[in-house]
C-alpha positions as CSV (number, residue, x, y, z in Angstrom):
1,X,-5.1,-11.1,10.3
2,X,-5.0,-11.3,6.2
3,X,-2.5,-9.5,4.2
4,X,-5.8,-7.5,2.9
5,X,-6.6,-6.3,6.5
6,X,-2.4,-5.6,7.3
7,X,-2.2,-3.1,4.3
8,X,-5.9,-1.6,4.7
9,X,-4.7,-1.0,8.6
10,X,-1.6,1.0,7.4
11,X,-3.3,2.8,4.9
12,X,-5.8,4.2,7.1
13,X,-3.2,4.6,10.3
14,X,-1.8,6.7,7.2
15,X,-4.8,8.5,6.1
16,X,-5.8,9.2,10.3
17,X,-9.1,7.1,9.4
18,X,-10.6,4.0,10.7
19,X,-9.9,0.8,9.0
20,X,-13.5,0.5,7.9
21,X,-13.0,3.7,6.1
22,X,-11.2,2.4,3.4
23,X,-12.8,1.3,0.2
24,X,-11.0,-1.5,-2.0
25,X,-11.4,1.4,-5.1
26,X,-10.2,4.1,-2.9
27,X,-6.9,5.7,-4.3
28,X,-4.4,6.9,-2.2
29,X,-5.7,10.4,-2.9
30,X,-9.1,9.8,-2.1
31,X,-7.6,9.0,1.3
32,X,-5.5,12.3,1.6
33,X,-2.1,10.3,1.4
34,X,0.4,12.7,-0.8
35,X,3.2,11.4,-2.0
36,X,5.5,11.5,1.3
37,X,2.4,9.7,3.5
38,X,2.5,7.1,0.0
39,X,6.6,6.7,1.1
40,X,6.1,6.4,4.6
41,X,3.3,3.4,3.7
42,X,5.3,1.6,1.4
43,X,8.0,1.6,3.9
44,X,5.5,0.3,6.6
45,X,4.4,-2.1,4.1
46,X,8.2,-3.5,3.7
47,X,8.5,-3.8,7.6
48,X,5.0,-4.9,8.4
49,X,5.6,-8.2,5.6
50,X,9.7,-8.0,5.3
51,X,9.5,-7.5,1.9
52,X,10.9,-5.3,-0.7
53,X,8.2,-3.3,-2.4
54,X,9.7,-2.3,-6.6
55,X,8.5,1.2,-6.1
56,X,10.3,3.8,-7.9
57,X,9.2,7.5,-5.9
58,X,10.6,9.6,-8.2
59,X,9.0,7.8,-11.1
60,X,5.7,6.3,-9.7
61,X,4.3,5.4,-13.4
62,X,7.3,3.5,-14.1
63,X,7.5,1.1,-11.5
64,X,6.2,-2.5,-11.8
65,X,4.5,-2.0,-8.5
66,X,0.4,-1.0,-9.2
67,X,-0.7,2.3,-6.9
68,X,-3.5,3.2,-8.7
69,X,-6.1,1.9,-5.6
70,X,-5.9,0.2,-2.6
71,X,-6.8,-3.3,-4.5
72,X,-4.2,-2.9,-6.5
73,X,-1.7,-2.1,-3.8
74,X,-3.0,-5.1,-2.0
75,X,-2.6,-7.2,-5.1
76,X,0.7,-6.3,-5.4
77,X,2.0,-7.3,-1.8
78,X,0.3,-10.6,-1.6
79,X,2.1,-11.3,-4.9
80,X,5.6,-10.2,-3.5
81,X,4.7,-12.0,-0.4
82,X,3.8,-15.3,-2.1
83,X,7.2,-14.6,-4.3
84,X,8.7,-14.4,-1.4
85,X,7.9,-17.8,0.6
C-alpha cells in the first residue's frame, strides 16, 4: 500500500468514512476531524510510518508541517519519510 493510501486510510478511520470518501482537496474540516481527531491522526501518522511529524497543536499556523488538505498532509509525510530513509 502507498504512503498516499496509509494516510487517506487514517484519515477516514478518523473521519468514520470510507477510504473512497476522501478527496485529495478535502481539509480536515470538510471531513469533520476537529482539532483533537487532527492530534489523534498525526499521532497515528507517527506510528503507522515511525516518524516524527513537526506539528505544533497549540500553534497549527506556525508549524513547518502543511494541514491545509489532505495533499498537503500527504506531501508532507512522504517528504519526512524520504528524509527519513
Amino acid at each position: 500500500m502507498s504512503i498516499k493510501d496509509r494516510v487517506i486510510a487514517i484519515i477516514a478511520e478518523q473521519a468514520v468514512l470510507e477510504p473512497s470518501d476522501v478527496a485529495l482537496d478535502n481539509t480536515l474540516e470538510d471531513l469533520g476531524i476537529d482539532s483533537l481527531g487532527l492530534v489523534e491522526s498525526i499521532f497515528a501518522i507517527e506510528e503507522e510510518f515511525d516518524i516524527s511529524v513537526p506539528f505544533n497543536a497549540n500553534e497549527p499556523s506556525e508549524s513547518d508541517f502543511d494541514i491545509s488538505s489532505v495533499r498537503t498532509i500527504i506531501a508532507g509525510i512522504e517528504r519526512l519519510v524520504k528524509e527519513q530513509s
